[in-house]
FILONU-806970 format. One record per atom (N, C-alpha, C): residue in one letter; x, y, z. Coordinates in pm, whole numbers, plus 50000, padded with zeros to 5 digits. Layout:
% residues N
AXYZ
...
% end
This chain:
% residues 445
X512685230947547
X511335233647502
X510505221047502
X509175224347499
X508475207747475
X507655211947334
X507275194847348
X506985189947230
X505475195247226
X505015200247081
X503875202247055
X502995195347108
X502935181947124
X501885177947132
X501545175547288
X502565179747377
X502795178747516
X502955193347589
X502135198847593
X502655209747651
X502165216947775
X503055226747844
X503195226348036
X502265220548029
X501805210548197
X500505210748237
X499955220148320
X498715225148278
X497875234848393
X497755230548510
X497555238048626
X497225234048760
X496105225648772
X495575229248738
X494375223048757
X494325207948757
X494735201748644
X494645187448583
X496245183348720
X496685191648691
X497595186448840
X497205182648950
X496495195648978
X495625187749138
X494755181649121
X494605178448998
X493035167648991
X493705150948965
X495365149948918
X496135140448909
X496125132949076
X496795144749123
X496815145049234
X495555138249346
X494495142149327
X493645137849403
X493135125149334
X493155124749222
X492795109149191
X493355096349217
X495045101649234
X496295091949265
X495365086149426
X495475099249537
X494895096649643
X494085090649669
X492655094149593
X491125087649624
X491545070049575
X492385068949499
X492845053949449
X493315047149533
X494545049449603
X495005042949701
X494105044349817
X493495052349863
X492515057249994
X491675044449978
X490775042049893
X489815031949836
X490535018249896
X491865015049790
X492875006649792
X492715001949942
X493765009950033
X493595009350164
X492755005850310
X491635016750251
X489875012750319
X489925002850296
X489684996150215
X489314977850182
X490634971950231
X491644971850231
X492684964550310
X492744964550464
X492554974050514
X492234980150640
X491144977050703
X490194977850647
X488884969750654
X489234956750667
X489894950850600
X489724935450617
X490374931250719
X491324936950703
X492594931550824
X492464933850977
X491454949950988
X490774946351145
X489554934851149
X488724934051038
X488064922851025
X488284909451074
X489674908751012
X490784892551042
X490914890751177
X491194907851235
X491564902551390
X490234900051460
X489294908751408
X488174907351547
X487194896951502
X486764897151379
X485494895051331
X485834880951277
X486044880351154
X486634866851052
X486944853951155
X487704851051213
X487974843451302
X486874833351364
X485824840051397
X484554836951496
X483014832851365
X483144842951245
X482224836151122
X482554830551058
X483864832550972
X484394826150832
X485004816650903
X485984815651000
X486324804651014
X486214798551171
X485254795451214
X485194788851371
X486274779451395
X486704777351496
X487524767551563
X487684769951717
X487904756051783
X487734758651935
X489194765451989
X490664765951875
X491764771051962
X491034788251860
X491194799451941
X491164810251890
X491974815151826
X493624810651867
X494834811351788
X494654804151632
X494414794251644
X493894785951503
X492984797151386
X491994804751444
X491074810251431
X491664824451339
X492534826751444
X493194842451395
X494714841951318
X494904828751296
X495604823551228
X495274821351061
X494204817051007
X493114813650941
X492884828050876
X491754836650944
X491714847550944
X492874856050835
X493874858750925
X494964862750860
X495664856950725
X495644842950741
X496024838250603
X495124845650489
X494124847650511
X492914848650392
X493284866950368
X494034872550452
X494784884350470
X495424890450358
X496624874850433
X497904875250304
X497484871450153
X496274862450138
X496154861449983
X496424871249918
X495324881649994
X495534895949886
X496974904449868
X497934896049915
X498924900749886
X500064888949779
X499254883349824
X500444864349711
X499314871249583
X498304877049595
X498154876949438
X498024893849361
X498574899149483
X499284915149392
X500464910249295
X501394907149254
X502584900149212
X501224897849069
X500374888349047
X499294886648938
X498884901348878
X498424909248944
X498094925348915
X498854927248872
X500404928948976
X501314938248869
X501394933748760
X502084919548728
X502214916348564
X501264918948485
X499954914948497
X499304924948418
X498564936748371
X498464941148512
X497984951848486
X499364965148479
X500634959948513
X501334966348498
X502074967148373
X502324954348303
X502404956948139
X501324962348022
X500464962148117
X499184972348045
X499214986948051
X500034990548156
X499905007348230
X500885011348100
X502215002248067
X503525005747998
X503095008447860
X502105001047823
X501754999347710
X500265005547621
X499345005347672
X498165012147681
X498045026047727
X498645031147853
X498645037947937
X498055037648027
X498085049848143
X498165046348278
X496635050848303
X496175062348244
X494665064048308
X493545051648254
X493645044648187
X492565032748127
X493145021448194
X494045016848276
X494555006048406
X493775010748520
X493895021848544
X493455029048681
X492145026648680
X491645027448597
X490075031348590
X489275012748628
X490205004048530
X489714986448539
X490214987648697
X491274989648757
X491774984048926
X491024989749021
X490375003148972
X489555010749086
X488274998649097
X487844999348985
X486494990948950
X486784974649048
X488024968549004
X487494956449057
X488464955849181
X488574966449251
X488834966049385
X487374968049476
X486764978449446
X485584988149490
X484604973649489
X484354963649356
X483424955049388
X483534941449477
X485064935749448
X485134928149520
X485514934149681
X485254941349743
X485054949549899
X483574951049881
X482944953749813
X481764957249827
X480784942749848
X481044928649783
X480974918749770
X481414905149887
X482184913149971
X482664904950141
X481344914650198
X481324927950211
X480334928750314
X479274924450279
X478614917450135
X477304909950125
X477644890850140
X478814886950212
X478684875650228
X477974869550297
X477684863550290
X476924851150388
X478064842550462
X478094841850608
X478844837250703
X478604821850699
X479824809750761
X480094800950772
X478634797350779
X478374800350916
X476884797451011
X475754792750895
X475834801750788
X474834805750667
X475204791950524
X475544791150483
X476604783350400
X477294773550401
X478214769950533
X479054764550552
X480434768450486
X481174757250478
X482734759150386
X482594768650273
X481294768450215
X481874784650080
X482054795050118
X481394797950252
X481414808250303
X483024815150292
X484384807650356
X485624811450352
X486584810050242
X485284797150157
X485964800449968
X485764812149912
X484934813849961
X484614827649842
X485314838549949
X485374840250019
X486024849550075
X487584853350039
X487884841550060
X489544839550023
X489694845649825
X488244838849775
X488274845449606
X488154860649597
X487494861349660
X487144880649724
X488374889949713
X488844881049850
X490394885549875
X491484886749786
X491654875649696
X492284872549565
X492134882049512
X490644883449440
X490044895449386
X490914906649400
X490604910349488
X491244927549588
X492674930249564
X493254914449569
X494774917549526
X495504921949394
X494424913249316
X494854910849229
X494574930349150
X494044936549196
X493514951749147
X494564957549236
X494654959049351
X495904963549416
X497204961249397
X497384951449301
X498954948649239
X499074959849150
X497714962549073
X498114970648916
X497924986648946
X496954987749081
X496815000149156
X497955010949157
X498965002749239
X499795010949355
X500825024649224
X501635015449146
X502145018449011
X501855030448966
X500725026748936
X499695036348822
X499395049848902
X498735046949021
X498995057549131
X499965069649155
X500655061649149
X502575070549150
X502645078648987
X502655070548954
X502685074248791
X501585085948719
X500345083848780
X499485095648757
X499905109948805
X500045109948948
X500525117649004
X502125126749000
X502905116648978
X504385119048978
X504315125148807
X503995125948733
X504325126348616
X503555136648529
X502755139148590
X501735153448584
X502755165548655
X503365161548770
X504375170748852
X505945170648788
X506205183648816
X507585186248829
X508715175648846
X509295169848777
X510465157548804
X511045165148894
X511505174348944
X512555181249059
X511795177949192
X510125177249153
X509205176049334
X508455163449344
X509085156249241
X508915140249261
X508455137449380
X509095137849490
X508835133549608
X507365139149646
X507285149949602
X506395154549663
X504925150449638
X504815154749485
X504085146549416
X503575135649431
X504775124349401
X504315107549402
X503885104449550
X503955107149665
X503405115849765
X501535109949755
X501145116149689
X499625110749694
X498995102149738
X499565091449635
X499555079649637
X500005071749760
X501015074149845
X501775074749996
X500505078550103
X499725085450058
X498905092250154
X497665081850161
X497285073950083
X496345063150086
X496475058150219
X497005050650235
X497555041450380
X496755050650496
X497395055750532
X496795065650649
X495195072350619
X495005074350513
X493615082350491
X492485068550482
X492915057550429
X492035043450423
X492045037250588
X492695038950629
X493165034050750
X491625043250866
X492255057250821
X491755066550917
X490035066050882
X489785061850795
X488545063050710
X487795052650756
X488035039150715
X488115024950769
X487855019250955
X488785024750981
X489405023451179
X488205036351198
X487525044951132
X486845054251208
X485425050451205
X485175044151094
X483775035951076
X483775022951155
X484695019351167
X484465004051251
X484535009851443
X485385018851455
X485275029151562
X483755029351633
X483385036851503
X482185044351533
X481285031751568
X481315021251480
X480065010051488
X479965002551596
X481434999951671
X481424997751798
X481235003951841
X481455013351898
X481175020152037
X479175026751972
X478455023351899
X477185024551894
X476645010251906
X477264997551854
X476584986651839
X476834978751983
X476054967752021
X476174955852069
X477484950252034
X478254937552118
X479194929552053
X478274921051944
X476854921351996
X475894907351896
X475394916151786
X475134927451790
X474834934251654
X476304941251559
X477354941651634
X478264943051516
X478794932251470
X478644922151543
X478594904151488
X477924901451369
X476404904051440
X475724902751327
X475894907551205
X475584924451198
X475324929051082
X476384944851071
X477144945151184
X477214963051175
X479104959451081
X479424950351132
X481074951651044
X481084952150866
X479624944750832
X479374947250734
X479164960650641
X479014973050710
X478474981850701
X479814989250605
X481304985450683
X482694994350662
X482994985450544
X482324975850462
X482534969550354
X482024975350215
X480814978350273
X479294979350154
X479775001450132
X480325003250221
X480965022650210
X481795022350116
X482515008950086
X483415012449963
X482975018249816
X481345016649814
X480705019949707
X480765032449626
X480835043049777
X481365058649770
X482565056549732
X483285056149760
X484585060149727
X485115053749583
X484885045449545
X484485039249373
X483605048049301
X482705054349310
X481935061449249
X483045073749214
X483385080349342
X483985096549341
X485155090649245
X486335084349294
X487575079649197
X487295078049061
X485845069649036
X485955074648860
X485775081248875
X484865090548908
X484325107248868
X485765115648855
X486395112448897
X487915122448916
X488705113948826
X488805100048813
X489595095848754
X489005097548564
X487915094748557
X487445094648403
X487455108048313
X487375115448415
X488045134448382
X489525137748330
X490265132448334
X491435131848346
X492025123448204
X493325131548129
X493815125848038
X495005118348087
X495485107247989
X496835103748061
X497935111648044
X498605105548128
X499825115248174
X500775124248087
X501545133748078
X502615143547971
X503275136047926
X504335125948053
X505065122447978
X504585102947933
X503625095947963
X503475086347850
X503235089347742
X501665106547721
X501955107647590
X502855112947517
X504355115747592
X505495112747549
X506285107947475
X506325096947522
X506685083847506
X505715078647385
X504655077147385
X503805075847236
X504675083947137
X504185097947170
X504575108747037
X506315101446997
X507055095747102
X508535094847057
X508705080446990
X507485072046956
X507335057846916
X508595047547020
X508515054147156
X509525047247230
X508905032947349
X507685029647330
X506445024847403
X507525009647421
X507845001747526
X508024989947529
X506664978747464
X506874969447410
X506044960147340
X506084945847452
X507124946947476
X507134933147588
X507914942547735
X507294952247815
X507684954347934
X508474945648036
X507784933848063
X508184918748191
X510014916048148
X509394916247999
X510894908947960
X511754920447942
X511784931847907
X512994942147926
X513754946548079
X512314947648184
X512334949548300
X513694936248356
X512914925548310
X514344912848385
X515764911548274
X515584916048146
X516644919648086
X517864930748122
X517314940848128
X517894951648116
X517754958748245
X516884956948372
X516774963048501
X516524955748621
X517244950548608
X516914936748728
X517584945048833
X518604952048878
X519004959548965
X517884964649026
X517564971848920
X516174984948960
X514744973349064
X514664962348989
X513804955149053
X514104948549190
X515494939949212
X515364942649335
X515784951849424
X515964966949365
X516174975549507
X515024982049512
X513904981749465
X512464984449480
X511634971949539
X511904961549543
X512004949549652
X512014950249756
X512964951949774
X514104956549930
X513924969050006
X513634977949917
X513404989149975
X512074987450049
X511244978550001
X509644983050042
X509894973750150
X510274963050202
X510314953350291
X509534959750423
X510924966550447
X510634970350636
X509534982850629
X509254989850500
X508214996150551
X507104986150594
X506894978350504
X505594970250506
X505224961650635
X506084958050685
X506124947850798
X506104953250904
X507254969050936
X506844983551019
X504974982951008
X504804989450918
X502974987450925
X502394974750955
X502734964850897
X501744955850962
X501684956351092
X502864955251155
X503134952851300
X502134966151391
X502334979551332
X501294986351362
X500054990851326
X499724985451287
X497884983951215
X497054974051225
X497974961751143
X497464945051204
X497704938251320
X499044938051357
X499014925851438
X498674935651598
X498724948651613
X498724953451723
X497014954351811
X496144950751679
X494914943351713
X495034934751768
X495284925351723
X495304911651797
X495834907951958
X497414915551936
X498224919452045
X497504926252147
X497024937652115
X496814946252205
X495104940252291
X494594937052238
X492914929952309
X493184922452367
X494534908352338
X494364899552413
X495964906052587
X496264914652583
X497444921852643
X496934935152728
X495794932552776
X495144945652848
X494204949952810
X494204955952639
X493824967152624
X492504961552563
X491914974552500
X489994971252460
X490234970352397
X489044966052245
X489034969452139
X489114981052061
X488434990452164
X488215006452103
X489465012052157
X490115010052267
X491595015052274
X492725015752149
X492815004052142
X493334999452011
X493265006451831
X492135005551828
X491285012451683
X492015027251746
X491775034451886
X491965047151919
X493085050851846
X493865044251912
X495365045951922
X495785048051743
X495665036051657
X495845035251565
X494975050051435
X493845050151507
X493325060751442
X494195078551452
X494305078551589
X495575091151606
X496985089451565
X497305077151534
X498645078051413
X498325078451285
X497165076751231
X496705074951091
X496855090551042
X495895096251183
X495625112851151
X496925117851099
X497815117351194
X498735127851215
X499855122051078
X500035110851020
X500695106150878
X499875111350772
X498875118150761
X498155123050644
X499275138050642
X499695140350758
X500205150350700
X502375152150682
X502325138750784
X503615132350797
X504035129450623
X503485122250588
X503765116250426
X503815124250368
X502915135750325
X503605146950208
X504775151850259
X504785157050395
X506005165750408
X507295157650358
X506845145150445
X508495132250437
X508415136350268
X508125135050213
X508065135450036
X508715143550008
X508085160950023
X508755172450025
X510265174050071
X510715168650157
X511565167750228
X512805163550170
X512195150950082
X512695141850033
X513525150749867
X512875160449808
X512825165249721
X513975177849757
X514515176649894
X515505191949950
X516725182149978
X516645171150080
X517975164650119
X517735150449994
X518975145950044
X518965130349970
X518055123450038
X517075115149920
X516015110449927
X516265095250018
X517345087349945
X517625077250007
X518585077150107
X518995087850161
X519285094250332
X518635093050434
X517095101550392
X516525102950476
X515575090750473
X515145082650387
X514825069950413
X515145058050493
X516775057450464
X517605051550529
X517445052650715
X517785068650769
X517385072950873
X516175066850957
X515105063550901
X513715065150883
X513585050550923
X514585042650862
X514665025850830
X514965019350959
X516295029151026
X517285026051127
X516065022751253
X515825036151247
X514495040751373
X513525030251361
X512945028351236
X511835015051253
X512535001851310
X513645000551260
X514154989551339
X514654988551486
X514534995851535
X514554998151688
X513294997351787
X512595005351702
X511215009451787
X510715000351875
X510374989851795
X510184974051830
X510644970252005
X511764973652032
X512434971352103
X511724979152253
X511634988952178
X511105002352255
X509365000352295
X508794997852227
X507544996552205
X506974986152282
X507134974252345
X506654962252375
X506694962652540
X507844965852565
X508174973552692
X507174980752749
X507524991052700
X506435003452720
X504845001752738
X504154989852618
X503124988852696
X502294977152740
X503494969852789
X503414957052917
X502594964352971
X502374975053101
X501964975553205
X500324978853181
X499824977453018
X498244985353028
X498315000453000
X499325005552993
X499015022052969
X498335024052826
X497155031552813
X496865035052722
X497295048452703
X497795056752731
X498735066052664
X499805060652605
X500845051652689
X502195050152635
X501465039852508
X500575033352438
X499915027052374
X500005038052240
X499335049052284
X498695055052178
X500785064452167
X500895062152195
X502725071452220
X503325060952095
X503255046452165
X504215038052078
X503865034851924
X502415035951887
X501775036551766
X502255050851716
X502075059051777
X502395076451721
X503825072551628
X504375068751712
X506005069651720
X506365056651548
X505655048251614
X505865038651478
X505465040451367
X504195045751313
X503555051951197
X504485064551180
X504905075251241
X505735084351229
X507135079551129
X507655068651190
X508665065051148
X508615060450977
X507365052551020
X506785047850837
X506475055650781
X506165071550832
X505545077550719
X507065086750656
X507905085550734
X509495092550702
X510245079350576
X509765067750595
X510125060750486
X509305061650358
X508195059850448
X506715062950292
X506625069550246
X506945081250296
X506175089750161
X507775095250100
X509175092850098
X509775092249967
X510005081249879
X509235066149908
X509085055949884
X508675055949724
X507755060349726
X507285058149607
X508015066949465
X508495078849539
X509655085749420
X511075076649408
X511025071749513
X512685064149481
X512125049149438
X511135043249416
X511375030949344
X510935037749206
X510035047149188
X510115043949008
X511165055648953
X512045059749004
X513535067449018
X514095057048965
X513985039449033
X515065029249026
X514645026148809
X513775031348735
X513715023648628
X513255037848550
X513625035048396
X512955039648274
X511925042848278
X511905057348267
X510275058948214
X509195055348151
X509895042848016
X509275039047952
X508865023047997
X509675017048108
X509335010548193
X508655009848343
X508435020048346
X508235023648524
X506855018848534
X505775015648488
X504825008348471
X504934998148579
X505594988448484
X505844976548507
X506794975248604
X507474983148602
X508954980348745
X508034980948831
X508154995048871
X507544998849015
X506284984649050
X505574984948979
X504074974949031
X504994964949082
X505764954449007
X506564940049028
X507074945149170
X507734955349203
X508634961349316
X507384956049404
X506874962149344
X505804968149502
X505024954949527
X505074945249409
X503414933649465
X504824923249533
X505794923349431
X506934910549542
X507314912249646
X507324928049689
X507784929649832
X506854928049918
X505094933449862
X504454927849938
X503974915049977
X503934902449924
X504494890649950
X505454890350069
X506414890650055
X507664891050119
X507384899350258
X507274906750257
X506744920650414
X505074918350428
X504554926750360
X503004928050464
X502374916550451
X502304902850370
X501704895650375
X501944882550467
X503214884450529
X503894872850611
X503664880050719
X504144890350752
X504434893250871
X503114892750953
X501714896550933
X500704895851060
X500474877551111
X501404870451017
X501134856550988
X502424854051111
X503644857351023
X504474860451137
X504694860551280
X504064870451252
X503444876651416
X503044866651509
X502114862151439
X500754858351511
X501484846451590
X502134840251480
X503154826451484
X504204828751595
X505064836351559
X506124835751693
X505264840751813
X504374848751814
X503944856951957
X503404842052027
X502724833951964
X502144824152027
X502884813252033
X503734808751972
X504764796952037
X505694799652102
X506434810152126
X507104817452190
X506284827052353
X505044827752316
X504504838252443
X505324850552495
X506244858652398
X507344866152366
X506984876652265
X507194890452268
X507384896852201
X508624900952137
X509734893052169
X511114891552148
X511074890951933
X510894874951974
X510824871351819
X510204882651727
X509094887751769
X508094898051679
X509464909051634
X509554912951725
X510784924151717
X512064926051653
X512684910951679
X513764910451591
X513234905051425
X512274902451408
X511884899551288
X511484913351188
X510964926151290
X510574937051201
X512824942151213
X513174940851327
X514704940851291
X515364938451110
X515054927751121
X515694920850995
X515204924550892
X513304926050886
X513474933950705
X513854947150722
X513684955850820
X514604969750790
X515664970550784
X516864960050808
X518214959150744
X518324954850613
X517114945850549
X516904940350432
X516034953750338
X515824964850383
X515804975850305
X516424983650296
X517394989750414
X518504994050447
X519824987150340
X519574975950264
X520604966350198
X520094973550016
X518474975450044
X518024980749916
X518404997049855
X518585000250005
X518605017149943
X520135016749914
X520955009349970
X522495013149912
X522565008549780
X521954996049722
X521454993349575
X521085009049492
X520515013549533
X519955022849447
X520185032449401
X519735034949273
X520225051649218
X519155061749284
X520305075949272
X519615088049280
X518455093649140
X517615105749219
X517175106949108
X517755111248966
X516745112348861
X517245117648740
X515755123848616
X515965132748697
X514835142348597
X514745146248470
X516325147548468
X516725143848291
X516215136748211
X515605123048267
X515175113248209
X513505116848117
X512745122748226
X511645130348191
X511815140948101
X512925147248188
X512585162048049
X512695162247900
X513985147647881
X513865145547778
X513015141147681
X511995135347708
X511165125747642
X510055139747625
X509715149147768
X508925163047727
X509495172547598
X510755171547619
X511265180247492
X511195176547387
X510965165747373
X510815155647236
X511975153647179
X513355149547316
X514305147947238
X514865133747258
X513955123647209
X513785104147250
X513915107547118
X515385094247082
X515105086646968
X514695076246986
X513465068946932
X513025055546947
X514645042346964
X515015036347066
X515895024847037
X515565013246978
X516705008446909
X516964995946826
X515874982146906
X515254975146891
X515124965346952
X515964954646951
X515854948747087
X517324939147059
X516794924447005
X517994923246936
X517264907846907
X517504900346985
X516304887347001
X516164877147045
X516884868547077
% end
C-alpha cells in the first residue's frame, strides 16, 4: 500500500514529468549542439583567428570541452541540492542558467569587435553552460523515472535520453536551414547567431511545464520517511563508490561514440570531400530516426537484461569505427549518411537504457548526487576529450586509424563498467512509496 501522503500518480502529471525531463535535456542539447557545430565551422575564423586552421579548430574545440571540465562543478552542487532540497527547484535554477548563458554567446561580440575578451567571455559562457548541464542531466532522469513505474524504468528515464537527438535535430535544422538561405558572409556575419538567441523559446516552454509540476512520489518519500541525506558527496564516496565508478565507465564510449558522430564528423567530413550541408544532412537523418530509437532501446531495456543489451550496443560501437572511415573515403554521400545512421543507431541502443542503469547503480536517497558525479566525470573523460582527441590524432597522424582505435578503447572501458554493475531493484522504490523506510542511524565521524 502507499503512504498517505504519496499516493498513485495520475497520468497526467506523468506525462507532464515526462515532457519536462525532455524539453530539459532538448534545451540542454540545442545549446551543446549549437556550439559544437559552431566550434567546427564558425568559432575558429571569429573567436579565435590563426593562420594554421588546425590551430584554429583546435582552440575552437577546447572552449567545447570547458563545458564539460565544468559539469563535474554542477553536479556537486547542484546535485547535492537535488538530494536534499529536491529535484523540481534544481531543475528550474539549471534550465534558467543554461537558456541564458546560450542566449548570451549569440549576443557576443567577435574577436574582430573586442579583441581577446571576445574568447574570454566565451570560454565563461561555456563554463556557464556546463556548469547547469552538470546539475541538469540527474534531475532529468529523476523527474521522469520516478513519477513512472520502477518495473518501466527504462522506459521512462528514457526522456531525458531523448534530449541528444531532439537538440541535435532542432539545432543541425536551424543552422541547416540558415545555410542553405544565407551567404557564407551573412551567416559569418550575423545568421549563426540566430541558433543561439532560439534558445529563449525553449527556456520559456520548460518552465512553463517545469513550474506546473510537483516534486517527485518518491523524494516526497523520502521526506515523509525523515530518510533525506544531509551530506550526499560524502555518503556517495563512503558508502557507493562502486556505484560511482560503474556509472563512470558506463557513460564513456557512449559519449565519445557521439562525439565522433556529431562533432568531429564536421570537421572530418568538409575538409574529406564532403559540403557543409552534406554533413549537417547526414547527421540530421540520424538525429531523426534516434528520437524514436531511444525510447524503444529503453522499453526494451525494461523486457531483456538492461546491461545485456547495452553491452551488445557497446561491442557494435566499437567496431563501427573501423567500418565507417572506409566506407566514406571515396565521397559517397549516401554511404555518409549510412555510416552516421548506423553509428547514432548504435548510441541510441546504449542511450536510452543508460540513464535507468546508472541511477539503478545507487540509493534512492542518493541518486541525486550519484548519477550527476557519474555523468559530469565521464563527461570529462569521453565527450570532452575526444573532439580534442580527434582533431589531434587525425592531424598528426593524417589517419583515421588512431581516431578509431581510440573510440575502440572507451567502449571496452564501458564494457569494463557494465560488468561492475548491479541489476535493477524496484524494491528499493516501492519501499520508501509504502512508507516502509526506517530513517538509518547516522554514522559517526
Amino acid at each position: 500500500m502507499t503512504s498517505p501522503t504519496n499516493p498513485p500518480v495520475d497520468r497526467r502529471s506523468l506525462h507532464r514529468a515526462f515532457l519536462a525531463s525532455l524539453s530539459g535535456t532538448s534545451l540542454e542539447w540545442y545549446d551543446f549542439t549549437a556550439y559544437s557545430a559552431a566550434a567546427a565551422l564558425v568559432f575558429p575564423r571569429l573567436f579565435f583567428p590563426a593562420a594554421d586552421p588546425l590551430t584554429g579548430t583546435l582552440l575552437a574545440f577546447s572552449t567545447y570541452a570547458v563545458g564539460y571540465v565544468s559539469r563535474p562543478l554542477g553536479g556537486v552542487v547542484f546535485g547535492r541540492l537535488g538530494d536534499v532540497i529536491g529535484r523540481k527547484q534544481v531543475l528550474v535554477l539549471t534550465l534558467v542558467l543554461i537558456g541564458v548563458a546560450t542566449f548570451l554567446i549569440g549576443a557576443l561580440p567577435t574577436y574582430a569587435t573586442i579583441g581577446i575578451a571576445a574568447p574570454i567571455l566565451l570560454v565563461l559562457l561555456r563554463f556557464a553552460q556546463g556548469v547547469g548541464v552538470g546539475g541538469e542531466w540527474g534531475g532529468a532522469v529523476l523527474l521522469s523515472s520516478e513519477f513512472g513505474d520502477p518495473k518501466r524504468r527504462g522506459f521512462w528515464a528514457s526522456a531525458a535520453q531523448v534530449g541528444p537527438p531532439a537538440g541535435n535535430l532542432l539545432s543541425n535544422g536551424v543552422l541547416a536551414g540558415l545555410t542553405a538561405a544565407l551567404s557564407d558572409a551573412a551567416f559569418l556575419s550575423w545568421g549563426w547567431r540566430v541558433t543561439f538567441l532560439l534558445s529563449g523559446v525553449l527556456v520559456a516552454f520548460g518552465l512553463w511545464i517545469r513550474l506546473k509540476l510537483e516534486d517527485t512520489p518518491v523524494f516526497r518519500a523520502i521526506q515523509d520517511a525523515g530518510d533525506r541525506s544531509e551530506t550526499p558527496i560524502k555518503d556517495i564516496f563512503r558508502t557507493e563508490r562502486r556505484g560511482l565508478l560503474t556509472a563512470v565507465l558506463s557513460r564513456i564510449g557512449p559519449d565519445v561514440a557521439y562525439a565522433l558522430f556529431t562533432v568531429f564528423v564536421l570537421s572530418y567530413g568538409t575538409t574529406h570531400g564532403f559540403s557543409r550541408g552534406q554533413v549537417l544532412a547526414a547527421t540530421l537523418i540520424g538525429a531523426v530516426l534516434q528520437l524514436g530509437l531511444i525510447p524503444l532501446a529503453g522499453a526494451l531495456s525494461d523486457r531483456i537484461n538492461r546491461r545485456g543489451l547495452y553491452a551488445v550496443a557497446a561491442a557494435g560501437a566499437a567496431v563501427w569505427p573501423f567500418v565507417f572511415f572506409p566506407a566514406i573515403s571515396g565521397g559517397s554521400f549516401p554511404l555518409l549518411v549510412l555510416g552516421v545512421v548506423v553509428g547514432l543507431a548504435l548510441h541510441s541502443l546504449m542511450y536510452g537504457p543508460q540513464a535507468a542503469f546508472i541511477i539503478e547503480q545507487f540509493s534512492p536517497r542518493l541518486r541525486y548526487t550519484g548519477s550527476s558525479l557519474g555523468y559530469t566525470i565521464a563527461g570529462v573523460f569521453g565527450g570532452a576529450l575526444a573532439p580534442l582527441a580527434f582533431t589531434a590524432l587525425n592531424g598528426h597522424y593524417a589517419s583515421w586509424l588512431p581516431v578509431a582505435l581510440y573510440v575502440l578503447v572507451a567502449c571496452l572501458l564501458t564494457l569494463a563498467g557494465l560488468a561492475l554493475g548491479r541489476d535493477p531493484r524496484p524494491a528499493e522504490d516501492e519501499a520508501y512509496l509504502a512508507g516502509a523506510v526506517t530513517p538509518r542511524a547516522t554514522p559517526a565521524a
